[in-house]
C-alpha positions as CSV (number, residue, x, y, z in Angstrom):
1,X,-78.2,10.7,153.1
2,X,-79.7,11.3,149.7
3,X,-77.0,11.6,146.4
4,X,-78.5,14.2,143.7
5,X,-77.1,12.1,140.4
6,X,-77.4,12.1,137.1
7,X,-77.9,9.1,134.4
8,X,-74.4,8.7,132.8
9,X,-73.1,11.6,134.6
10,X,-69.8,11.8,137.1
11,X,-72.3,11.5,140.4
12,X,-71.8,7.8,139.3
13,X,-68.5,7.8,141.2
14,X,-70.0,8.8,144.6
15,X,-73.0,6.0,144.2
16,X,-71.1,3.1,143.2
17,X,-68.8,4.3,146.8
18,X,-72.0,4.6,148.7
19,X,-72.7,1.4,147.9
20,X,-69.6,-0.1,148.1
21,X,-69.6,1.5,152.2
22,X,-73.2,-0.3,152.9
23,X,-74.5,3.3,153.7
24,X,-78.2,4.1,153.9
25,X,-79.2,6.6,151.2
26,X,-81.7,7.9,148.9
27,X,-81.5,8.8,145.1
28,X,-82.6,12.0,143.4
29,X,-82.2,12.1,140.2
30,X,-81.4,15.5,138.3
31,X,-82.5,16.9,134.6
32,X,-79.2,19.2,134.3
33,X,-81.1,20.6,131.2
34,X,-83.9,21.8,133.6
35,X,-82.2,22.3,136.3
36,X,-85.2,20.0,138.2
37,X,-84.6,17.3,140.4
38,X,-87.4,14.3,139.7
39,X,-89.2,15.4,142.4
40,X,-90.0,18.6,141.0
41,X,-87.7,20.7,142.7
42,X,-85.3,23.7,141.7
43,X,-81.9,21.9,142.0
44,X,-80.3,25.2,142.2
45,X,-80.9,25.5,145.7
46,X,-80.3,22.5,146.6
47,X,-76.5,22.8,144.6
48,X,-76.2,26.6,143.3
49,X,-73.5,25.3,141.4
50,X,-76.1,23.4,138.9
51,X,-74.6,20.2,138.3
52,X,-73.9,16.8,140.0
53,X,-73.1,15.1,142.1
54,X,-74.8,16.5,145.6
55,X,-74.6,14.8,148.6
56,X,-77.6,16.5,151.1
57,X,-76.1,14.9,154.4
58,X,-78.8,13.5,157.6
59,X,-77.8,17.2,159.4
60,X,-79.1,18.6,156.1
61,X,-75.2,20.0,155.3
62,X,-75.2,19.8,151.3
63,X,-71.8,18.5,150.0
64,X,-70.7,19.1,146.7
65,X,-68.4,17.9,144.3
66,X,-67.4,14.4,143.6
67,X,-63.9,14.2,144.7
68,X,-65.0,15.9,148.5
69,X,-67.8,13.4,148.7
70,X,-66.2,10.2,147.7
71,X,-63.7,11.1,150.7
72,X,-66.1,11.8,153.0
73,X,-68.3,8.8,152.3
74,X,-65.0,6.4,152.7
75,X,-64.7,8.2,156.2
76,X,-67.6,7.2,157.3
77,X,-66.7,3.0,157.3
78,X,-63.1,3.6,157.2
79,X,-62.6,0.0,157.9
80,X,-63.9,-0.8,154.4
81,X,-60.4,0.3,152.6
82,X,-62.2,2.5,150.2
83,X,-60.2,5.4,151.6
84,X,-56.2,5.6,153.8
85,X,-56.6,6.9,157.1
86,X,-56.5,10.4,157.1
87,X,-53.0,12.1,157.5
88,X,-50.9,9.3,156.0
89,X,-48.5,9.1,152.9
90,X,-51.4,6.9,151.4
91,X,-54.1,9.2,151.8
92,X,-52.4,12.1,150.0
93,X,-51.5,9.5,147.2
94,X,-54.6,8.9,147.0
95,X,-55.7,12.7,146.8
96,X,-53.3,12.8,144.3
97,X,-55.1,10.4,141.7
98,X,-58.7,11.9,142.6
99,X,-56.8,15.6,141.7
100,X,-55.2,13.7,138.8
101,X,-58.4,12.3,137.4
102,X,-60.7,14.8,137.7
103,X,-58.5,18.1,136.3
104,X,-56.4,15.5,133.9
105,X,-59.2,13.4,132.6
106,X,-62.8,14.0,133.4
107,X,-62.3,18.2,132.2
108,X,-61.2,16.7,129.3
109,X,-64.3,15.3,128.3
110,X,-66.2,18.7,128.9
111,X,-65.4,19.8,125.3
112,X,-65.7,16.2,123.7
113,X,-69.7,16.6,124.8
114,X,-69.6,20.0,123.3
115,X,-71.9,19.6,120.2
116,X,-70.8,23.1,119.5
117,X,-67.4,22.7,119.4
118,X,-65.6,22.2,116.2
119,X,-63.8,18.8,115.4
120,X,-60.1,20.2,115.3
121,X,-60.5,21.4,118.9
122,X,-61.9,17.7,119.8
123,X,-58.8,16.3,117.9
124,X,-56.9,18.1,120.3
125,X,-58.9,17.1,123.8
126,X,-58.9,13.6,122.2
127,X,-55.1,13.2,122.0
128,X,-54.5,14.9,125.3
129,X,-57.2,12.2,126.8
130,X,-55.1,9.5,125.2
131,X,-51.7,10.5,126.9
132,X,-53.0,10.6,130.3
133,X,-54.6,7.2,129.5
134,X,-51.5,5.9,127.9
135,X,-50.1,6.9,131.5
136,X,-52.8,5.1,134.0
137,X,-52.7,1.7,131.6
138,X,-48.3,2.0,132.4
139,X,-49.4,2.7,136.1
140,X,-51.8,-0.1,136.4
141,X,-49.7,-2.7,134.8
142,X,-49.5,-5.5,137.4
143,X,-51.5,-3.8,140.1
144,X,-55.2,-4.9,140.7
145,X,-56.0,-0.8,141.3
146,X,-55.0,2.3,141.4
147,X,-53.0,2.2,144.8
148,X,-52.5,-1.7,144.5
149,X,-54.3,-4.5,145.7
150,X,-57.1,-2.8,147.5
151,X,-60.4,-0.8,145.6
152,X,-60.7,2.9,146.8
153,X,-62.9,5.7,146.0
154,X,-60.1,6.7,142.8
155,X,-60.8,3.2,141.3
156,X,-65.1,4.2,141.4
157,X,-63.5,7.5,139.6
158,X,-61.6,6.2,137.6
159,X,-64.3,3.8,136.5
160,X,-67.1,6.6,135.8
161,X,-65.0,8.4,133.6
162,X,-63.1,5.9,131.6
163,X,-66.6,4.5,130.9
164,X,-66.8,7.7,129.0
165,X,-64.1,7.0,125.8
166,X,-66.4,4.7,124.2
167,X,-69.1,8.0,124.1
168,X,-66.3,10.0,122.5
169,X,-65.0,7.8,119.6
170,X,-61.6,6.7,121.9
171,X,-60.1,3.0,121.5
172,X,-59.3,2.2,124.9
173,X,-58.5,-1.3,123.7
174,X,-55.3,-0.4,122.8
175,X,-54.3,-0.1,126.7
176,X,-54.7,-3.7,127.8
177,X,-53.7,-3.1,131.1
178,X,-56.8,-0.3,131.6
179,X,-58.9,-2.4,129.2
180,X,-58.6,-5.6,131.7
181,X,-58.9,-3.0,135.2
182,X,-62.4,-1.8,133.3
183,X,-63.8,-5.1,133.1
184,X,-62.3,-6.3,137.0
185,X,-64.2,-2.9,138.3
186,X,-67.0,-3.3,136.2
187,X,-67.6,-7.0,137.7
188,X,-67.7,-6.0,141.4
189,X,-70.8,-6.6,142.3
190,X,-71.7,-3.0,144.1
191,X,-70.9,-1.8,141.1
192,X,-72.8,-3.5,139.0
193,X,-75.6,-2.7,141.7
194,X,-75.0,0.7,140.9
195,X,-75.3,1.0,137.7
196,X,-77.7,-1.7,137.7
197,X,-80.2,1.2,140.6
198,X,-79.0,4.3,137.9
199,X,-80.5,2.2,134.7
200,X,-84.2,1.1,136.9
201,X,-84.5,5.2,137.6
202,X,-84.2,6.4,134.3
């Protein structure tokens, strides 16, 4: 499998799962700007869509978008945890964080990285980020993760994106219960591994 990523982008999410799964797989890494992968390829057909994360499967299927790939790369070791079996109560909960985090949180962002868009409207995305944050610091108080004791794909989500406040001028220290889960993800080592494989490849 090769992953199509970006430094400091969302693909993030899927590596740090890959990882976490022991899979085999190749990075590409992708100027959004250009639209080039590093290889000098037009990433537009590889991912017409233009942006990452792309997952180019061993049949040469493409996969796109993060929330599809994390799911499909937990089904591939499904005794690792990082996703429910498929069909139970758990797995939909968990569909319903990934749906949660990535229309509730990560859009949220979009405008944030705007450099065109004025600073009332980034008020506004800014307070609306801090409600849904207010809500996963009440969710997470007393649990480990995101559906307990166990890391799944919406932690590696989770993760990627709430690495983001500090870009955006947001205090996430005023959520102690998100503050500490930052710092527990951020210390497992396949995530640091991760991040540690993004940072060599920039």
């Amino acid at each position: 499998m090769k992953l199509y990523y970006a430094h400091g982008a969302c693909s993030l999410s899927p590596h740090i799962v890959l990882v976490e799964a022991g899979l085999p797989h190749e990075l590409e890494r992708v100027d959004l700007k250009s639209k080039r992968t590093e290889s000098g390829a037009d990433f537009t057909q590889i991912n017409p869509k233009g942006y990452v994360p792309a997952l180019e499967l061993d049949n040469g299927q493409v996969l796109t978008e993060g929330p599809a790939i994390v799911q499909y790369v937990a089904d591939q070791k499904p005794d690792t945890g990082l996703a429910p079996r498929a069909g139970s109560m758990e797995r939909y909960r968990l569909q319903e964080w990934l749906n949660f985090i990535t229309a509730e949180i990560h859009k949220e962002f979009g405008p944030l990285f705007n450099a065109t868009f004025p600073e009332e409207a980034k008020t506004f995305f800014r307070d609306k980020l801090r409600t849904r944050f207010e809500y996963v610091d009440k969710h997470l108080d007393a649990k480990l993760y995101l559906m307990g004791e166990r890391f799944t794909v919406a932690d590696a989500y989770l993760f990627t994106v709430g690495n983001w406040m500090k870009r955006v001028n947001i205090d996430g220290s005023k959520w102690p219960a998100l503050s500490a889960y930052m710092q527990r993800v951020g210390a497992r080592p396949k995530v640091v591994e991760a991040m540690r494989a993004e940072e060599a490849t920039q």
